[in-house]
TITOR-797112 format. One line per 2 residues: their letters; for each residue x, y, z of C-alpha. Coordinates in steps of 0.2 Angstrom, whole numbers, plus 2048, in hexadecimal, padded with zeros to 3 digits. Layout:
a) X/Y/Z; ...
This chain:
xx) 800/800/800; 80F/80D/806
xx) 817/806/7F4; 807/80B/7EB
xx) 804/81E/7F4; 818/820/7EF
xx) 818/81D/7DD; 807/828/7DC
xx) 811/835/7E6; 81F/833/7DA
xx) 814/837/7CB; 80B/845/7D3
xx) 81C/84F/7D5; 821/84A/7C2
xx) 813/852/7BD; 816/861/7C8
xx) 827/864/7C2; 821/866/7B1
xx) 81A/860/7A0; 81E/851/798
xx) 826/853/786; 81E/847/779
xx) 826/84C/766; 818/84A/758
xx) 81C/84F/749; 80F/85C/741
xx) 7FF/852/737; 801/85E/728
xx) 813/85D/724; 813/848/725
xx) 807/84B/716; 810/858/70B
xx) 819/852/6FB; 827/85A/6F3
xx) 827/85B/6E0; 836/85F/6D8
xx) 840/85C/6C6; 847/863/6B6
xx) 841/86D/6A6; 849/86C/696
xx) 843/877/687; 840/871/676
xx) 853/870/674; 856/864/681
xx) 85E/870/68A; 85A/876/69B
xx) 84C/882/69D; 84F/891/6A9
xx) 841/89E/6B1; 834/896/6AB
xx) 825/894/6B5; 81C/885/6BC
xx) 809/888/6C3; 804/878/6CB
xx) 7F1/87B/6D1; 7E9/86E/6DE
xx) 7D7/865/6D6; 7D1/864/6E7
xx) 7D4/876/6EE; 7D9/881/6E0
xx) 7EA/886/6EA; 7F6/88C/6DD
xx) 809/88B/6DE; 815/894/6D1
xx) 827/88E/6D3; 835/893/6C4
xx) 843/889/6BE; 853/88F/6C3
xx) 864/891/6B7; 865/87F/6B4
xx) 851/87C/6B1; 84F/874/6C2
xx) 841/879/6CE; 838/873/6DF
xx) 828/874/6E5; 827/870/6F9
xx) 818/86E/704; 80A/868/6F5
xx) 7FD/85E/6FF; 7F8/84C/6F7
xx) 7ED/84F/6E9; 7E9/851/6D6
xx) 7F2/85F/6CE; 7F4/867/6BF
xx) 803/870/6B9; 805/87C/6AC
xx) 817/880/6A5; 818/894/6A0
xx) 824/89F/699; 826/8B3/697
xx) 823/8B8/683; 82C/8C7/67B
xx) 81C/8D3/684; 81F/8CA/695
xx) 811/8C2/694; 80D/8AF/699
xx) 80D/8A3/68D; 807/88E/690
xx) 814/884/68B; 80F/873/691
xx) 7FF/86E/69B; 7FE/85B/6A5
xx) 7F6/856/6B6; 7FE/84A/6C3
xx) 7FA/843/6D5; 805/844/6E3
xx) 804/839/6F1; 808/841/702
xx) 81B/83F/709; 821/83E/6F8
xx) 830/844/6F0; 82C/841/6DF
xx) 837/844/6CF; 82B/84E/6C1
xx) 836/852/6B1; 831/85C/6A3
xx) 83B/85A/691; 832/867/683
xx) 83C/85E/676; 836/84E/67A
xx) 823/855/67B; 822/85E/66A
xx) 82D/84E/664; 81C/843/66A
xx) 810/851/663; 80C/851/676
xx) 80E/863/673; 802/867/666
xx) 7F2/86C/66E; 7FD/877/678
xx) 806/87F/66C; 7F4/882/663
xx) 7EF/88B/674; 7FD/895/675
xx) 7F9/89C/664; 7E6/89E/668
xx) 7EB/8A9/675; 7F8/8B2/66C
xx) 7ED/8B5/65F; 7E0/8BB/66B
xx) 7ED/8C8/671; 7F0/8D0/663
xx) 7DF/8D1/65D; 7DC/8DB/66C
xx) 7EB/8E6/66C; 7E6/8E8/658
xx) 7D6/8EE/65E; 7DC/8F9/66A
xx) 7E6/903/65D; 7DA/903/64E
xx) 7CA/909/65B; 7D8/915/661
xx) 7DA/91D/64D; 7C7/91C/64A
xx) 7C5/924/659; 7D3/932/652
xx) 7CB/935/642; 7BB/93A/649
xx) 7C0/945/653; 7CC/94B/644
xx) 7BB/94B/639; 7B3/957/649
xx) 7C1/961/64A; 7C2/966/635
xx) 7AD/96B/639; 7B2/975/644
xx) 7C0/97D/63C; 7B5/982/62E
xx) 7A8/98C/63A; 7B8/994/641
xx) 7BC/9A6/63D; 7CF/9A6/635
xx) 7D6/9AF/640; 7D2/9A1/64E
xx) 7D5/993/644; 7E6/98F/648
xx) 7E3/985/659; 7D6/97A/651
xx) 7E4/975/641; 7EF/970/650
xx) 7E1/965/654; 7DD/95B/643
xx) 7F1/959/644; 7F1/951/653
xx) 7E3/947/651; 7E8/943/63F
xx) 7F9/93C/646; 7F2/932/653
xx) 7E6/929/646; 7F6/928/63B
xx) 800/91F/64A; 7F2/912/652
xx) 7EC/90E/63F; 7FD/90A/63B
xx) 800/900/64B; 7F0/8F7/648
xx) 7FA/8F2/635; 808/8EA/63E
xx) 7FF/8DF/649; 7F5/8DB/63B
xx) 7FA/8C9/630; 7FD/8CD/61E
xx) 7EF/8C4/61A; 7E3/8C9/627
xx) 7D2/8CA/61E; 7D0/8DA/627
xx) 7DF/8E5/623; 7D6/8EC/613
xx) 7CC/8F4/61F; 7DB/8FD/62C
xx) 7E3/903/61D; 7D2/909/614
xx) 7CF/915/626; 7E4/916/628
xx) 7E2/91E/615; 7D2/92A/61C
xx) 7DE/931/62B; 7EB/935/61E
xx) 7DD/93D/613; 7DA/946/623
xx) 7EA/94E/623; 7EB/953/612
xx) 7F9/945/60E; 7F1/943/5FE
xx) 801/937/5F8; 801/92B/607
xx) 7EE/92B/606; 7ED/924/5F4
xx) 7FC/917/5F7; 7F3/912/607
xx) 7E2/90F/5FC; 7EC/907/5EE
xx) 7F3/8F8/5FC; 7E0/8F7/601
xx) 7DB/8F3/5F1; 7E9/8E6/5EB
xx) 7E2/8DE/5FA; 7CF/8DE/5F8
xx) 7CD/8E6/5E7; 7BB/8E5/5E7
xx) 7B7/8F3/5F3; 7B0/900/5E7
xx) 7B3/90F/5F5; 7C5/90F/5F6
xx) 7C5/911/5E3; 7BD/923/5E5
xx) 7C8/926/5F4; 7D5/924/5E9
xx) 7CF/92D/5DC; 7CE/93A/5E7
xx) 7DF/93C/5ED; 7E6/937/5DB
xx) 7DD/948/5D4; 7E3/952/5E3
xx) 7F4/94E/5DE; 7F2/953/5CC
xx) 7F2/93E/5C6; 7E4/944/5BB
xx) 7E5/931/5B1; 7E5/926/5C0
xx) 7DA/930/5C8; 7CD/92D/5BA
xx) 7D1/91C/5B9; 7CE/918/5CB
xx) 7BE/922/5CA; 7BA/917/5BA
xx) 7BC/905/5C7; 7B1/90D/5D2
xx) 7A4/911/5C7; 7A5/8FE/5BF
xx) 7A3/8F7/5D3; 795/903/5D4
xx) 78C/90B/5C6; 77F/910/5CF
xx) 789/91F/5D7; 793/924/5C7
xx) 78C/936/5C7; 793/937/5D7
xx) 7A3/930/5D4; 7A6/93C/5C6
xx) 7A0/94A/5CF; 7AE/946/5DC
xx) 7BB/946/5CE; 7B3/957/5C6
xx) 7B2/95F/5D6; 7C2/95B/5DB
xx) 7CC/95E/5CD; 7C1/972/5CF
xx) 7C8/972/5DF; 7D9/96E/5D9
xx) 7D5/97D/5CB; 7D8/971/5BE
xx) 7C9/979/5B4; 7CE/96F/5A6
xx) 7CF/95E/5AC; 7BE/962/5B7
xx) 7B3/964/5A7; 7B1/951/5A0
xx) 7AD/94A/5B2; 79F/958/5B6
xx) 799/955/5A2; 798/943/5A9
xx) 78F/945/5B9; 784/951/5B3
xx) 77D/947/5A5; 77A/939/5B1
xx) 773/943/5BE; 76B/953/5B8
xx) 762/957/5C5; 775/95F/5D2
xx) 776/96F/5CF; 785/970/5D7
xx) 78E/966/5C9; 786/971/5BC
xx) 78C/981/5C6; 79E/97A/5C9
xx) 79D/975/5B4; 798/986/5B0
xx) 7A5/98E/5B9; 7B3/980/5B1
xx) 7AD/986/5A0; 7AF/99A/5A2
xx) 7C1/998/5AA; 7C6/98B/59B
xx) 7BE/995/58D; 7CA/99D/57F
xx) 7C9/9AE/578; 7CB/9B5/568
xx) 7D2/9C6/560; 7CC/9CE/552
xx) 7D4/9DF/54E; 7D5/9E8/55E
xx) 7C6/9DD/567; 7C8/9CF/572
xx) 7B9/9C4/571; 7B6/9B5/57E
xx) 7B2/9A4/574; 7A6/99B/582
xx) 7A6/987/582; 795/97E/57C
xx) 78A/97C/58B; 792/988/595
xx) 781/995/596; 776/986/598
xx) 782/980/5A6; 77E/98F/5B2
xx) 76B/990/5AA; 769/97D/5B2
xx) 773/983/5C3; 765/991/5C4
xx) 756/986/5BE; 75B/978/5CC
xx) 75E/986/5D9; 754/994/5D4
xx) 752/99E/5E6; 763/995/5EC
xx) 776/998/5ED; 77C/98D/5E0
xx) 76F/995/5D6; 775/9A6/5DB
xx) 787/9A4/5D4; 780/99D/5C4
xx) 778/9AD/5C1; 787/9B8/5C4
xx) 791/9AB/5B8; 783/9AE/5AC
xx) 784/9C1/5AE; 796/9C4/5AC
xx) 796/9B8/59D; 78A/9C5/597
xx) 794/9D1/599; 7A3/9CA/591
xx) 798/9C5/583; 79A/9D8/57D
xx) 7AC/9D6/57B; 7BA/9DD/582
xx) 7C0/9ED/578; 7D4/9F0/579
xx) 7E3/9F2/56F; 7F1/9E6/56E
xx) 7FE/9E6/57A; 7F4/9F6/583
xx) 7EA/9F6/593; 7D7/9F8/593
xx) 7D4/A06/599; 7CE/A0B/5A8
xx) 7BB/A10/5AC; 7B8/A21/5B4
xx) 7AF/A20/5C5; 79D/A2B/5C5
């Protein structure tokens, strides 16, 4: 009994001096894995800072672990479980870019060896559907960095376009900060346009259309030249689009390339006959504009006969016809020789717009031609002279 009372004694003042120390080793690290191992890229060789996302099925935890100098990595402290890994690389943007996808399972406790040889992969055509991934993704990419730039230079030209309406309701003298606009605007629309070209394939079925609108921002600018090469490249590549022939017409006139102009205008008038009136107008009125009187008179003959009924071209052909007509002398009298059709010209202008503006000039070209009618009296080689104020 005194033996039992001692031990119990005994215990008591163990326990007194302190704790007892039992080691157990933590629950979660006994079931960690490690999973290490060695990439080689599609040379064989090893495969440095590249990145290696292994993702757990079960809890969506995601480790990224990058291959050091010799293509060797290690990924500590993964639970056991189903993974997937994807191998990435940086591309020349720094973005990622899938390599190689696979899955695996780890058991906990592990220390397995999980190699990854590219040449070995695309030599199994295990690479394929990655490879077709990664280009998807590129591809996607620049479409929307393509997109960016072109919606940037459409954006550009409308306020360009706004800009040139409001510089023609500005008084001169205050014109000069609103040019500096349609500059500005003009250049950024040259610069994303562009931009939007050289992300573009050379046969993206939509690059007729950047450089049909990269054409219009040069227009814009008055870059007449670099507007009518940028349309030719549009049509080499869809030559069906009839309004990039009368864009080009346009800038061809405006440079003084009367012929190309006219067979550009021609094209567009074979896409589209049913705006031919309209198409030689633009080549009359432009060529007016350019005062190449001459050259005007044959398109405005065109677009009058099929459309009668625009005073403005009958006006505008009027007004060709005086500044072209010759003059002859007999004896010491200069008399003006009018073209055929040039009275009836101003006489539809007035007929069409009778109460108007159009209609208000063909009377005054009707008036002065009246007036010169009477001839000119003068000698050779002597000034008229001059008539004495009342």
């Amino acid at each position: 009994m005194n033996r039992i009372k001692a031990i119990r004694m005994a215990a008591l003042f163990a326990l007194l001096a302190g704790p007892v120390a039992v080691w157990m080793a933590p629950a979660a690290y006994a079931q960690n894995a490690t999973l290490s191992g060695t990439v080689l890229d599609l040379t064989g060789k090893p495969y440095p800072d590249v990145t290696l996302s292994i993702k757990s099925i079960e809890t969506g935890k995601e480790m990224d672990i990058t291959t050091d100098a010799k293509g060797h990595y290690s990924a500590p402290g993964l639970a056991g479980g189903t993974y997937n890994v994807d191998l990435k690389a940086k591309d020349k943007d720094q973005k990622d870019m899938l390599l190689y996808q696979t899955g695996l399972k780890l058991t906990a406790g592990t220390s397995p060896t999980f190699d990854i040889n590219l040449k070995e992969l695309q030599e199994q055509g295990k690479l394929a559907a990655v490879e077709a991934e990664r280009k998807r993704q590129e591809a996607e990419a620049q479409f929307q960095s393509l997109k960016t730039h072109y919606d940037a230079g459409i954006a550009a030209i409308e306020q360009m376009k706004a800009a040139q309406t409001k510089l023609a309701q500005t008084p001169k003298d205050q014109q000069d900060p609103v040019k500096a606009q349609i500059t500005q605007a003009g250049g950024t629309a040259v610069t994303e346009l562009t931009a939007a070209l050289d992300l573009e394939k050379a046969d993206d079925p939509n690059r007729p259309i950047v450089l049909s609108r990269l054409g219009e921002a040069y227009e814009s600018m008055g870059k007449w030249q670099e507007a009518s090469d940028t349309y030719q490249k549009a049509i080499a590549l869809k030559p069906d689009v009839a309004a990039n022939y009368n864009n080009l017409g346009n800038d061809l006139a405006k440079l003084g390339k009367v012929d190309d102009a006219r067979a550009a205008y021609q094209k567009y008038v074979d896409l589209n006959p049913t705006d031919a009136a309209l198409a030689w107008r633009n080549f009359g009125t432009v060529l007016y504009n350019s005062n190449r009187m001459k050259e005007s008179i044959e398109p405005l003959q065109k677009a009058t006969t099929l459309d009668p009924k625009n005073a403005t071209a009958w006006l505008l052909l009027g007004i060709a016809m005086v500044n072209t007509m010759e003059f002859k002398t007999v004896g010491d009298k200069i008399t003006p020789v009018m073209q055929p059709g040039t009275v009836e010209a101003y006489q539809h202008a007035i007929d069409l717009d009778p109460n108007g503006p159009i209609g208000a000039q063909a009377k005054q070209g009707l008036e002065s031609l009246q007036a010169m009618g009477v001839g000119i009296t003068t000698k050779i080689g002597e000034a008229p002279p001059k008539t004495k104020k009342k």
